[in-house]
NUSETOR-178027 format. One line per field, with one value per residue (C-alpha): residue number from 1; residue in one letter; chain; z, y, x. Coordinates in pm, whole numbers, always signed. Example, Ala and Ser with C-alpha at 12.3 -4.5 7.8 and 13.67 -1.06 7.14 Angstrom:
2
num [1/2]
residu [A/S]
chaine [A/A]
w [+780/+714]
v [-450/-106]
u [+1230/+1367]
END
This chain:
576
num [1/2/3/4/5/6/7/8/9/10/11/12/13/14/15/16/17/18/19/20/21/22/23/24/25/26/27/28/29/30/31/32/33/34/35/36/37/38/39/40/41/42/43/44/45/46/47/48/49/50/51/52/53/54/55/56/57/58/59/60/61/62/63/64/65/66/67/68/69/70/71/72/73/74/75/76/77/78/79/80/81/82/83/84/85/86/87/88/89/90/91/92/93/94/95/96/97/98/99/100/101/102/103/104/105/106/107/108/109/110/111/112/113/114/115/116/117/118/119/120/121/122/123/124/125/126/127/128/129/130/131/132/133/134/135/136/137/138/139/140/141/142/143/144/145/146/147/148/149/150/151/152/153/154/155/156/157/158/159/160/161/162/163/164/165/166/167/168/169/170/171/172/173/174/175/176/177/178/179/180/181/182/183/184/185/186/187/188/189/190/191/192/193/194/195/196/197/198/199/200/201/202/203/204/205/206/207/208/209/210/211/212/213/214/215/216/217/218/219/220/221/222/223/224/225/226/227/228/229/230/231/232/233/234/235/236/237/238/239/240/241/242/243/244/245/246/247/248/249/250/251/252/253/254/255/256/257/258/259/260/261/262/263/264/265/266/267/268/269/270/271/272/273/274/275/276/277/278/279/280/281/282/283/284/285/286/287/288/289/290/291/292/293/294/295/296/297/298/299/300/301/302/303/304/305/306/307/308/309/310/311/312/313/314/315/316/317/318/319/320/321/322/323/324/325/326/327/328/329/330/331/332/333/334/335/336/337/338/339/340/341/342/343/344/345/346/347/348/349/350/351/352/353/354/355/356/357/358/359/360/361/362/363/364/365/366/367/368/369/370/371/372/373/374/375/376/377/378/379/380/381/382/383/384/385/386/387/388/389/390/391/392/393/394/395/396/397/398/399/400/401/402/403/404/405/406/407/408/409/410/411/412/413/414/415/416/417/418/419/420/421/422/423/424/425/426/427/428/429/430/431/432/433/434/435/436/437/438/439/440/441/442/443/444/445/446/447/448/449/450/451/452/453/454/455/456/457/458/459/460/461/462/463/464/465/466/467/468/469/470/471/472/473/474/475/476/477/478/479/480/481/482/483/484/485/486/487/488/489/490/491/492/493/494/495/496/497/498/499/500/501/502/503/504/505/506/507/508/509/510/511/512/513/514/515/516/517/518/519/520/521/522/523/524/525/526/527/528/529/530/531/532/533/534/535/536/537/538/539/540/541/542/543/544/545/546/547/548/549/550/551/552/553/554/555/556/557/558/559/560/561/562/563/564/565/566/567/568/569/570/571/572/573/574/575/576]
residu [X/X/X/X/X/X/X/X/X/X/X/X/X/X/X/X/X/X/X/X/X/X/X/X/X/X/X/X/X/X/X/X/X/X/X/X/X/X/X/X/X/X/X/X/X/X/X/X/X/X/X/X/X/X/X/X/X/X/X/X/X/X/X/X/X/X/X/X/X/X/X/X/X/X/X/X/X/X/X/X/X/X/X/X/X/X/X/X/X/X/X/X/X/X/X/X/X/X/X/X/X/X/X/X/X/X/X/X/X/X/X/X/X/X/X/X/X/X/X/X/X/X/X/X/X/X/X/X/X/X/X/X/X/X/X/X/X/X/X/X/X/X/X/X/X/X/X/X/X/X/X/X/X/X/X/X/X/X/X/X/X/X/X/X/X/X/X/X/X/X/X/X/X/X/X/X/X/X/X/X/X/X/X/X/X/X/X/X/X/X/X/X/X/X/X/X/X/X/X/X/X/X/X/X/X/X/X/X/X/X/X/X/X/X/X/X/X/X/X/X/X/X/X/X/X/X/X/X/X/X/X/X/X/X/X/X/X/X/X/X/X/X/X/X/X/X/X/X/X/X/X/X/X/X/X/X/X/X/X/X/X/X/X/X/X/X/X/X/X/X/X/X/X/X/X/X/X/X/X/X/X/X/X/X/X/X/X/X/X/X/X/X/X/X/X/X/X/X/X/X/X/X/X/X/X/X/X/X/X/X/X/X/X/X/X/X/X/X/X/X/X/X/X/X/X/X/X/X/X/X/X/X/X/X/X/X/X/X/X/X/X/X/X/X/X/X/X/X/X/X/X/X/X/X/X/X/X/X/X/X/X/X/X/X/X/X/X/X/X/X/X/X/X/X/X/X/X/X/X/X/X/X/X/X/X/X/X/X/X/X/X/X/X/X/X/X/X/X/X/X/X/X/X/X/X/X/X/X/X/X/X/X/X/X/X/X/X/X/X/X/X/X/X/X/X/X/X/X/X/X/X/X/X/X/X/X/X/X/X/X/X/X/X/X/X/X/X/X/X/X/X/X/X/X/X/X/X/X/X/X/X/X/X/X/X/X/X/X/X/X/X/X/X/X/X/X/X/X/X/X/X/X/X/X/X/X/X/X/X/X/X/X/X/X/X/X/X/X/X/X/X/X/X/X/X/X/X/X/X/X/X/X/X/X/X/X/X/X/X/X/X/X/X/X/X/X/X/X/X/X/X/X/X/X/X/X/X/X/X/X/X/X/X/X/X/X/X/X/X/X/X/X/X/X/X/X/X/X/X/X/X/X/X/X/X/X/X/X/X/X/X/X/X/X/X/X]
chaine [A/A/A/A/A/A/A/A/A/A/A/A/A/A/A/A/A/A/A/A/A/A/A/A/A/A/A/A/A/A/A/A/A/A/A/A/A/A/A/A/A/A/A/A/A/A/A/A/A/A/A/A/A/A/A/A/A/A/A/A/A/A/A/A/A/A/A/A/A/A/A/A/A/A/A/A/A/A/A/A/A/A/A/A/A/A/A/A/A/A/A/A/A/A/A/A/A/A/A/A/A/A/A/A/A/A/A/A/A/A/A/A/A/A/A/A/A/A/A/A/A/A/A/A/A/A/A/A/A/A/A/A/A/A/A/A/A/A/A/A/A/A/A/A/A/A/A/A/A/A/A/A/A/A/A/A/A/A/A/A/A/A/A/A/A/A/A/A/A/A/A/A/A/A/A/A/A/A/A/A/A/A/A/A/A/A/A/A/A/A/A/A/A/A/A/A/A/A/A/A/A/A/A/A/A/A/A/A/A/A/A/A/A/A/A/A/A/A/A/A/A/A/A/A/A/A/A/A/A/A/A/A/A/A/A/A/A/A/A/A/A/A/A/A/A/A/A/A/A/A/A/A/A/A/A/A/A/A/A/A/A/A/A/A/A/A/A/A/A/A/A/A/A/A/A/A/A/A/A/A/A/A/A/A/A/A/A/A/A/A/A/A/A/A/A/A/A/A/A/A/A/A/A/A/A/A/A/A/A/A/A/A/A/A/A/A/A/A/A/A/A/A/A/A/A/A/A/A/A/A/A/A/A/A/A/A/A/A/A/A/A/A/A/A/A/A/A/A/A/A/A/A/A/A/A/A/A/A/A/A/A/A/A/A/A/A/A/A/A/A/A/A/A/A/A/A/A/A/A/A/A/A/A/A/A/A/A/A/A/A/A/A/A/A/A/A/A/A/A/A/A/A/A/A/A/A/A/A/A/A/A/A/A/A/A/A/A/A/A/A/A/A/A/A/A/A/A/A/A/A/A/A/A/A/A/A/A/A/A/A/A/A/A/A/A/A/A/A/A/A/A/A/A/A/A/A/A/A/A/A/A/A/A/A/A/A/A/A/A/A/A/A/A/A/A/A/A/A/A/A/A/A/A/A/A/A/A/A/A/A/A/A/A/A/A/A/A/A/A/A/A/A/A/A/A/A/A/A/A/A/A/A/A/A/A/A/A/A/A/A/A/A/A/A/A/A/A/A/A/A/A/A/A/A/A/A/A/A/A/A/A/A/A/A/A/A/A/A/A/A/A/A/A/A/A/A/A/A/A/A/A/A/A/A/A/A/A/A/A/A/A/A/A/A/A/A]
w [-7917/-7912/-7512/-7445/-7609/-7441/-7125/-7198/-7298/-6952/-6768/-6948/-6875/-6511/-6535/-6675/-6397/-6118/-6267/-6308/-5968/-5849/-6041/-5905/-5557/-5577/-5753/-5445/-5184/-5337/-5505/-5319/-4955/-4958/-4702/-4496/-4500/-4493/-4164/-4009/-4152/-3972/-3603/-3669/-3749/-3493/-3144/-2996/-2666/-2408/-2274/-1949/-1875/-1547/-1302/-1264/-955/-673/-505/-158/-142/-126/-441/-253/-399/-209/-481/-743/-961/-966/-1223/-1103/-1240/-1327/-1471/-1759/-1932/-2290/-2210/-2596/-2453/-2088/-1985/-1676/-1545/-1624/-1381/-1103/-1109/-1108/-804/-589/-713/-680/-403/-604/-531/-798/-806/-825/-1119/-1318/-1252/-1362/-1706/-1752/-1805/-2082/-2426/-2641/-2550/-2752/-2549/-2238/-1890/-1598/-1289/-1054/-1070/-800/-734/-528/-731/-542/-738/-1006/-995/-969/-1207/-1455/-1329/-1453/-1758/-1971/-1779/-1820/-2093/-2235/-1971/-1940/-1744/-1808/-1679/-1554/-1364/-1064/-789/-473/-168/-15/+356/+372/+581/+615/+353/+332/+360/+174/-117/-85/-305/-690/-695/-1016/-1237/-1184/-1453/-1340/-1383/-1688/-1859/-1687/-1822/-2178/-2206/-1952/-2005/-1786/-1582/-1544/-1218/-1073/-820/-501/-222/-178/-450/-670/-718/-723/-989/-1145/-1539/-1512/-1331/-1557/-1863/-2202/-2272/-2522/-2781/-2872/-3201/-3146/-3438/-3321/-3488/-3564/-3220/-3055/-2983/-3005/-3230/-3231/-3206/-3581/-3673/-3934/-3689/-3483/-3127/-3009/-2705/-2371/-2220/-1851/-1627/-1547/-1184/-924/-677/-376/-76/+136/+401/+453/+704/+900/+828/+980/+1316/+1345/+1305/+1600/+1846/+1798/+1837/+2114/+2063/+1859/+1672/+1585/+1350/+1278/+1032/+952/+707/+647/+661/+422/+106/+250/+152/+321/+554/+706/+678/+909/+1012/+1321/+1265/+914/+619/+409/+56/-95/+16/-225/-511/-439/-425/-149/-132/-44/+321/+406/+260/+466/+776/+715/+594/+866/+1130/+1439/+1466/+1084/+961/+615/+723/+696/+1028/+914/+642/+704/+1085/+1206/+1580/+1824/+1824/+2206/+2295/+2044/+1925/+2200/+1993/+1709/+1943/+2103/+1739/+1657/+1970/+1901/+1546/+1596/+1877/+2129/+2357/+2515/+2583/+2929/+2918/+3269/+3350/+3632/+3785/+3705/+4031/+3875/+3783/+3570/+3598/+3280/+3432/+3578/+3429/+3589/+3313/+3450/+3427/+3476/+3730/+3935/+3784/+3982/+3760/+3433/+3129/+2780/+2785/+3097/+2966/+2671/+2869/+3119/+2878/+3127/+3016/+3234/+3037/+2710/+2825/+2910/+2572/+2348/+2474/+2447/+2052/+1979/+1715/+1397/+1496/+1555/+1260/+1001/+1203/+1218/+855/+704/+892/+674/+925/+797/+476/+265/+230/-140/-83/-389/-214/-276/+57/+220/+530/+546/+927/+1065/+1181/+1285/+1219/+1356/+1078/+1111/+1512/+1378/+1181/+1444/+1751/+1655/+1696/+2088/+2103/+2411/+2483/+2623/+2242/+2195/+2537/+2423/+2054/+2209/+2377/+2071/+2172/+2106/+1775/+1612/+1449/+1266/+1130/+1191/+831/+915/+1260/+1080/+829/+1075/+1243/+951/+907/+1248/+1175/+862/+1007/+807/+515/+497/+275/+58/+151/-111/-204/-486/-571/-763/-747/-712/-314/-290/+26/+77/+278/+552/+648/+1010/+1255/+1292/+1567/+1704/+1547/+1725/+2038/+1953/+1818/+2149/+2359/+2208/+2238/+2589/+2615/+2531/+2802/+3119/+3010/+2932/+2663/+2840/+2796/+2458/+2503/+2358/+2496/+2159/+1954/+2059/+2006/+1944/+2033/+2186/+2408/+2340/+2549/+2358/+2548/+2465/+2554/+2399/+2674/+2768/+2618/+2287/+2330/+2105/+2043/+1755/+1734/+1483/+1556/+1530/+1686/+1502/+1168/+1149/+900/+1065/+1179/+1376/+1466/+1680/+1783/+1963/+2024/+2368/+2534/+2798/+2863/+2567/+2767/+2902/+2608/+2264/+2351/+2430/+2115/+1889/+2057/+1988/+1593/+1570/+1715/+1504/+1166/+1330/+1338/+1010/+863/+995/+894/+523/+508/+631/+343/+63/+207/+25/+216/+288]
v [-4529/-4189/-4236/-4337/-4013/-3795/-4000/-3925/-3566/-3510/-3665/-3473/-3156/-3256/-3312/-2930/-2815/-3010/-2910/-2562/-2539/-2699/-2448/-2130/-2294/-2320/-1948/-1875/-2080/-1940/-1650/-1424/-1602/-1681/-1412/-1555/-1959/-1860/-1691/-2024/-2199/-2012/-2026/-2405/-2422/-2095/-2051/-1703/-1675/-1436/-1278/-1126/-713/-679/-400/-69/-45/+181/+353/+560/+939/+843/+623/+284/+30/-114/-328/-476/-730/-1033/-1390/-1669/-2046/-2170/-2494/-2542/-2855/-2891/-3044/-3228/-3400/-3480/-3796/-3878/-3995/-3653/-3445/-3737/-3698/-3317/-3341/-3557/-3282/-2961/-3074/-2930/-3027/-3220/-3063/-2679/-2847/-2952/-2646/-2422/-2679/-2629/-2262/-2291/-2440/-2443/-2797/-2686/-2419/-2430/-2365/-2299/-2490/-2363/-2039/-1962/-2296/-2341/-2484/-2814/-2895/-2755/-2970/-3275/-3205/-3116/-3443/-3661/-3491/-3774/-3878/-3581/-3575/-3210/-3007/-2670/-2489/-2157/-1759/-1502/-1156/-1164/-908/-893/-665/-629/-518/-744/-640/-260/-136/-415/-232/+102/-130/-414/-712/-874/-1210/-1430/-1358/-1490/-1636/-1357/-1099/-1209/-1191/-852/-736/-873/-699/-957/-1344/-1639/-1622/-1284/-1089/-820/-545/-643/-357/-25/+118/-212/-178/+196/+224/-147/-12/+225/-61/-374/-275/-422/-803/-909/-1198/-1468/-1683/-2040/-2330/-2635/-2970/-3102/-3239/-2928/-2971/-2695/-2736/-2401/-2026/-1852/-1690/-1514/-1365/-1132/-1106/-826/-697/-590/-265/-274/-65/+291/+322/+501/+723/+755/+1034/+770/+728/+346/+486/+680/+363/+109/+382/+341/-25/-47/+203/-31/-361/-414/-381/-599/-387/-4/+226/+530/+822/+1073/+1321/+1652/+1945/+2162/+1958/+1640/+1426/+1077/+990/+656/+505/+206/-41/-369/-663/-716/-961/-1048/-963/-1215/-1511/-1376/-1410/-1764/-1830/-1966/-2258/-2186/-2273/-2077/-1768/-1850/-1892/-1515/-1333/-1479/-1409/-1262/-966/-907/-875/-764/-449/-134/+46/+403/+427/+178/+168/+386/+493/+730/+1004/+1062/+1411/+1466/+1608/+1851/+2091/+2128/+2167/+2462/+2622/+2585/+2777/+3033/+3074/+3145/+3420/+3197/+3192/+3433/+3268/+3326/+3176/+2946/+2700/+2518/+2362/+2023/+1821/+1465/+1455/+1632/+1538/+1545/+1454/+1115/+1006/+1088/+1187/+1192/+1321/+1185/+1405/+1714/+1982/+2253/+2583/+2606/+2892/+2761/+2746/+2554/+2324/+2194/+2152/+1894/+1749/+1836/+1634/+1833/+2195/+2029/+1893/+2233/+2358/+2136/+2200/+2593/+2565/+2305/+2036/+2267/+2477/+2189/+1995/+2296/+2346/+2039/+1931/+2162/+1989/+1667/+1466/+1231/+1247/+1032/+1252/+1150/+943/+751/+393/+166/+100/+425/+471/+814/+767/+946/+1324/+1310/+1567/+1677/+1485/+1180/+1191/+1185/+936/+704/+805/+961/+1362/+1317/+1259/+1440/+1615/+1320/+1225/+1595/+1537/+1217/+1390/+1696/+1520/+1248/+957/+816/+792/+1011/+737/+910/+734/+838/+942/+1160/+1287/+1389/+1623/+1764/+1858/+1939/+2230/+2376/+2327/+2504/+2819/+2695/+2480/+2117/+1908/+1620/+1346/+1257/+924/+1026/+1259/+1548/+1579/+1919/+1980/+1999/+2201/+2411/+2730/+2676/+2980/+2970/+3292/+3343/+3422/+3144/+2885/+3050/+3023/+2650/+2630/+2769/+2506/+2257/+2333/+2401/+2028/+1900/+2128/+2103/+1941/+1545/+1500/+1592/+1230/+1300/+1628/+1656/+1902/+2071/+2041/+2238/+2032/+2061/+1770/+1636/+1280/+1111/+803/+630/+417/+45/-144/-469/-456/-219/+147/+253/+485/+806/+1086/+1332/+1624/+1818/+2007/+2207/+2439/+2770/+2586/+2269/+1989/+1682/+1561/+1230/+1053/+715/+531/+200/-59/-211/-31/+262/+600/+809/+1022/+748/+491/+671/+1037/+907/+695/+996/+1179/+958/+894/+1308/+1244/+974/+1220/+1526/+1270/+1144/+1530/+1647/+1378/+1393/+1805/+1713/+1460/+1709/+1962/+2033/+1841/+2056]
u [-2459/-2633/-2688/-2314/-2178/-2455/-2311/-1956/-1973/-2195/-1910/-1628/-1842/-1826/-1444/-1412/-1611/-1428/-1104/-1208/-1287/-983/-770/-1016/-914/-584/-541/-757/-517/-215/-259/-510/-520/-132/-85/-354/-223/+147/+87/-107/+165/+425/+192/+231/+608/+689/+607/+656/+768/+741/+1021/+903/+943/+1129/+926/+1046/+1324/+1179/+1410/+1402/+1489/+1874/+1852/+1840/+1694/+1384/+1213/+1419/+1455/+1657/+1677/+1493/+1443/+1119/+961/+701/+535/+375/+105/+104/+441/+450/+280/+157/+476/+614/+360/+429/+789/+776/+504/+791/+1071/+902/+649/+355/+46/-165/-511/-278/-104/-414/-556/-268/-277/-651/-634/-409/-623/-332/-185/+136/+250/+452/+267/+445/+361/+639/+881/+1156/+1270/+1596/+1927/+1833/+1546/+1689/+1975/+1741/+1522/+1847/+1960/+1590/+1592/+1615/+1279/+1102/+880/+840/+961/+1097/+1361/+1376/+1457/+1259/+1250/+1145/+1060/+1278/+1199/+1572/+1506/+1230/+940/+1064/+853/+559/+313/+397/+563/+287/+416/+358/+154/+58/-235/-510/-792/-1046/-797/-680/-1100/-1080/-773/-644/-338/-221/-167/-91/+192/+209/+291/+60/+126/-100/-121/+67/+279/+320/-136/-109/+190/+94/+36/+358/+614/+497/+695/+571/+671/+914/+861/+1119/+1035/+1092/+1072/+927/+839/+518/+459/+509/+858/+1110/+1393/+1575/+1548/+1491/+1767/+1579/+1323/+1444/+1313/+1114/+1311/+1108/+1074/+1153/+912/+970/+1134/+1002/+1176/+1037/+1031/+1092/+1369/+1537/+1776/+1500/+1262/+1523/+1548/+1174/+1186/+1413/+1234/+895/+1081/+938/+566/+375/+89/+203/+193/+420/+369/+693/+623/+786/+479/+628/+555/+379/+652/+602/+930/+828/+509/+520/+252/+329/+285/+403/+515/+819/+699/+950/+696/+485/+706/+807/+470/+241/+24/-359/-306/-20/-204/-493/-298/-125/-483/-652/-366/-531/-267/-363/+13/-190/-342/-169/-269/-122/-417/-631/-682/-920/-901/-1071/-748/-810/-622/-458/-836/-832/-582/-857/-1152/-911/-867/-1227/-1350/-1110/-1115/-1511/-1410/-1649/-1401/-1107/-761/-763/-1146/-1229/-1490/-1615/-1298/-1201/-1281/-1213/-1613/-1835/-2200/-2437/-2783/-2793/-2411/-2086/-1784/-1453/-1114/-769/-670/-809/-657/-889/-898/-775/-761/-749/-328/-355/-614/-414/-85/-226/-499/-815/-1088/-1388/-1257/-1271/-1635/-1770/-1578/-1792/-2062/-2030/-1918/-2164/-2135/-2190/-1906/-1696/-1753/-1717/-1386/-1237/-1338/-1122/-853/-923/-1103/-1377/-1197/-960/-611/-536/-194/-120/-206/-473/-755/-707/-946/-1169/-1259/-1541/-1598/-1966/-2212/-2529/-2688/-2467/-2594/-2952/-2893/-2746/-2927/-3237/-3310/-3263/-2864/-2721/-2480/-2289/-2200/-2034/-1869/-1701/-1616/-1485/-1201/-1131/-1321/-1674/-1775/-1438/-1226/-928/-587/-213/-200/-484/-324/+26/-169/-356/-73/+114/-141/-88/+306/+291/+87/-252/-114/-290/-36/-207/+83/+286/+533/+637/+992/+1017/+612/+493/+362/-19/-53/-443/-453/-722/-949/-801/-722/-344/-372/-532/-287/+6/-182/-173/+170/+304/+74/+180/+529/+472/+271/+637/+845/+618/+311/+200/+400/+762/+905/+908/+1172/+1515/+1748/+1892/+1566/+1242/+945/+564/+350/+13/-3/-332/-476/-733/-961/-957/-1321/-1130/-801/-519/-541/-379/-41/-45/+199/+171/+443/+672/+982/+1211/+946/+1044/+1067/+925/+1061/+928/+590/+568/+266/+325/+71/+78/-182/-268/+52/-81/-98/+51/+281/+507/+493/+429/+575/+984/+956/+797/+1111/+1379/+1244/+1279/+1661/+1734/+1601/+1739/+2115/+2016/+2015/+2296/+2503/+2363/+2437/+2808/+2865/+2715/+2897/+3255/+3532/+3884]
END
């Protein structure tokens, strides 16, 4: 008897302790982790949506729009829903391909939340798929912002174009989740954390399979923020003039800017892309097909090109010889015969242009002066002269990739052809070919700083932002000297196609030799000459002699701004 009751009351003690612990854990559940479980309740019962940011509109100096945003449909699938019969059908409607499907799925754990596996489809699918619904095992068809590039490839490669997330990005970058959009090239990467906007959430009640049954009235959504916009310095009217005057040349690149402030006019590179492909999305092959295109329709030529500048160098070997008082204006060497002989080799000249003085030299581009030139100032002179021109260095525009080219040194030399270079290397420097790789963007500063009397803009893109210009230590005197040959290169020298009869110009024709094929085309000028607003550098690939092909169409992009101008000053002006 004694054992049952010490049996009993060690079973009763073990029914306190259970029931003590049960109360403890449920005062502990409900009372001081209620918070805690009411929130995981509410993840199971709500699902918050995104509700997608549009981007920031960018605008041109006019206030056009040239990136916007406009609705398009797009398809998701809960993957705790759709069978198998789901993802075939949708394969046959959207012509997806399976393996991109899976893949897209795989990246999202949750198996309760929608993934998208197509945006942007046409009304045609959508109408099908609208049509199958009853088929279609938890599927989506929803909304979203997306980017739209209205004049197409105009602005391709200043704009660049938005592309979907991808996994790497999104471990690099948490603030950004699946289906997002990023900015890829030009101003979309460069402005990417100011046009994005912040996301929006939308609570959603769904049922215990996942399924949404309604929106929660007693939630309120958290609106989105669209991106900032950007306005631009940029010129769609003077862009679309430019666009016609290359037509008919397949790889160019054009540069206006205005030297005053380094406002960016046009920045135009040939061959290019519609950006809109990039927001319906591509499939793996057609993106391999355009990155790998021969005429590399990706590349931005006007900052990412680099190119021997030919003549248009011989200006800035000029202005270093006289800004170090080696030389007199009215300085002559050994007359240009054709031929100028360095030791054993032979360097030539495009024409015999028998005695020249420094004026003379510049007008008709005379390869054997600008030989003997070099050689007198010497590389060190050169260099320290040139560099403060911006060669060899990046110019600061706000874009992603930009190319520094290459101003070699005495050091660089060294480096790449031991302590015995010759003079042969200056030779080719001092009249822009050889190892001197500059880009247009490069060129049209350059210039901008002989425009603006010694002022080297940093190019800007952006309105309203305050003009970065550095004084150069650079005789006066000696950039007038230039000023004036330049404007007499226009008037009676190489670069005469490139005239207009009521504006006076300032320019320098440049023929860059080709090893590859046919010689690149280059004109650089600014105008009007007594007070420049407009620098132009043109150059075009595989097209000739820079005088006859590059120098009309520099002239008739200076008409079409010059038009362009005056028509804009008559329509702000007050009408009788």
């Amino acid at each position: 008897m004694d054992e049952n009751v010490k049996k009993f009351k060690i079973l009763r003690n073990l029914l306190i302790v259970c029931f003590v612990i049960v109360v403890l854990g449920s005062a502990r559940l409900q009372i001081l982790d209620k918070n805690k479980y009411y929130r995981l309740a509410e993840e199971n019962r709500i699902r918050q949506t995104k509700i997608p940011a549009p981007r920031g509109t960018i605008y041109d100096r006019s206030g056009t729009e040239i990136a916007n945003t406009r609705p398009g449909f797009y398809v998701s699938v809960v993957q705790m829903i759709a069978d198998d019969t789901t993802i075939t059908l949708l394969l046959d409607f959207l012509d997806l391909d399976r393996t991109h499907v899976e893949d897209r799925l795989s990246m999202q754990k949750n198996p309760f939340m929608p993934v998208k596996i197509a945006h942007d489809i046409s009304y045609a699918q959508l109408s099908v798929i609208e049509e199958h619904m009853d088929k279609l095992k938890g599927v989506q068809v929803s909304v979203e912002p997306l980017r739209n590039y209205p004049y197409g490839e105009l602005f391709c490669h200043v704009l660049g174009y938005v592309g979907e997330i991808t996994r790497t990005e999104i471990e690099r970058d948490s603030t950004y989740t699946l289906n997002d959009y990023i900015g890829r090239m030009g101003l979309e990467q460069y402005h990417e954390h100011t046009l994005r906007g912040i996301n929006g959430v939308e609570f959603i009640e769904v049922d215990a399979r996942g399924r949404e049954v309604s929106t929660l009235i007693e939630k309120r959504p958290i609106p989105f923020i669209p991106g900032p916009d950007i306005h631009t310095t940029l010129d769609h009217a003077l862009c679309e003039s430019v666009a016609v005057f290359l037509e008919e040349y397949d790889k160019a690149a054009c540069v206006c800017m205005d030297p005053r402030n380094g406002e960016i006019l046009v920045l135009c590179s040939k061959p290019g892309f519609d950006p809109n492909i990039f927001v319906h999305g591509l499939k793996p092959h057609e993106w391999q097909v355009l990155n790998s295109a021969f005429d590399a329709p990706m590349y931005n030529r006007a900052i990412m090109s680099c190119y021997p500048p030919g003549s248009t160098f011989k200006p800035f070997v000029a202005l270093a010889a006289l800004d170090a008082h080696l030389i007199e204006p009215t300085k002559r060497f050994t007359p240009c015969t054709g031929k100028y002989r360095l030791g054993n080799r032979i360097f030539g000249c495009w024409k015999k242009h028998g005695s020249l003085d420094l004026l003379g030299a510049v007008i008709n581009s005379c390869d054997i002066y600008f030989y003997q030139l070099g050689r007198s100032i010497g590389i060190d002179t050169l260099w320290t002269r040139a560099s403060q021109f911006g060669f060899g260095q990046k110019t600061g525009i706000a874009l992603p990739n930009e190319k520094a080219g290459c101003l070699p040194d005495r050091a660089w030399l060294e480096k790449c052809y031991g302590k015995n270079w010759t003079d042969g290397h200056l030779f080719n420097i001092s009249i822009g070919q050889g190892d001197l790789l500059v880009t247009p963007l490069q060129l049209a500063c350059a210039f901008s700083a002989i425009a603006n009397q010694g002022s080297l803009p940093v190019p800007s893109l952006q309105q309203k932002a305050k003009p970065r210009m550095k004084k150069l230590a650079i005789d006066a005197d000696a950039l007038d000297f230039i000023h004036t040959a330049l404007h007499d290169v226009v008037t009676s020298g190489t670069g005469r196609m490139a005239a207009l009869p009521s504006c006076d110009l300032c320019g320098k024709t440049g023929t860059i030799q080709n090893p590859h094929g046919e010689d690149h085309s280059l004109f650089v000028g600014y105008a009007p000459m007594d007070s420049p607003e407009i620098v132009v550098c043109v150059l075009i690939e595989n097209a000739g002699h820079g005088g006859s092909i590059a120098a009309p169409v520099a002239g008739a992009i200076i008409r079409a701004y010059l038009t362009i101008r005056r028509n804009a000053r008559y329509a702000e002006a007050p009408q009788p």
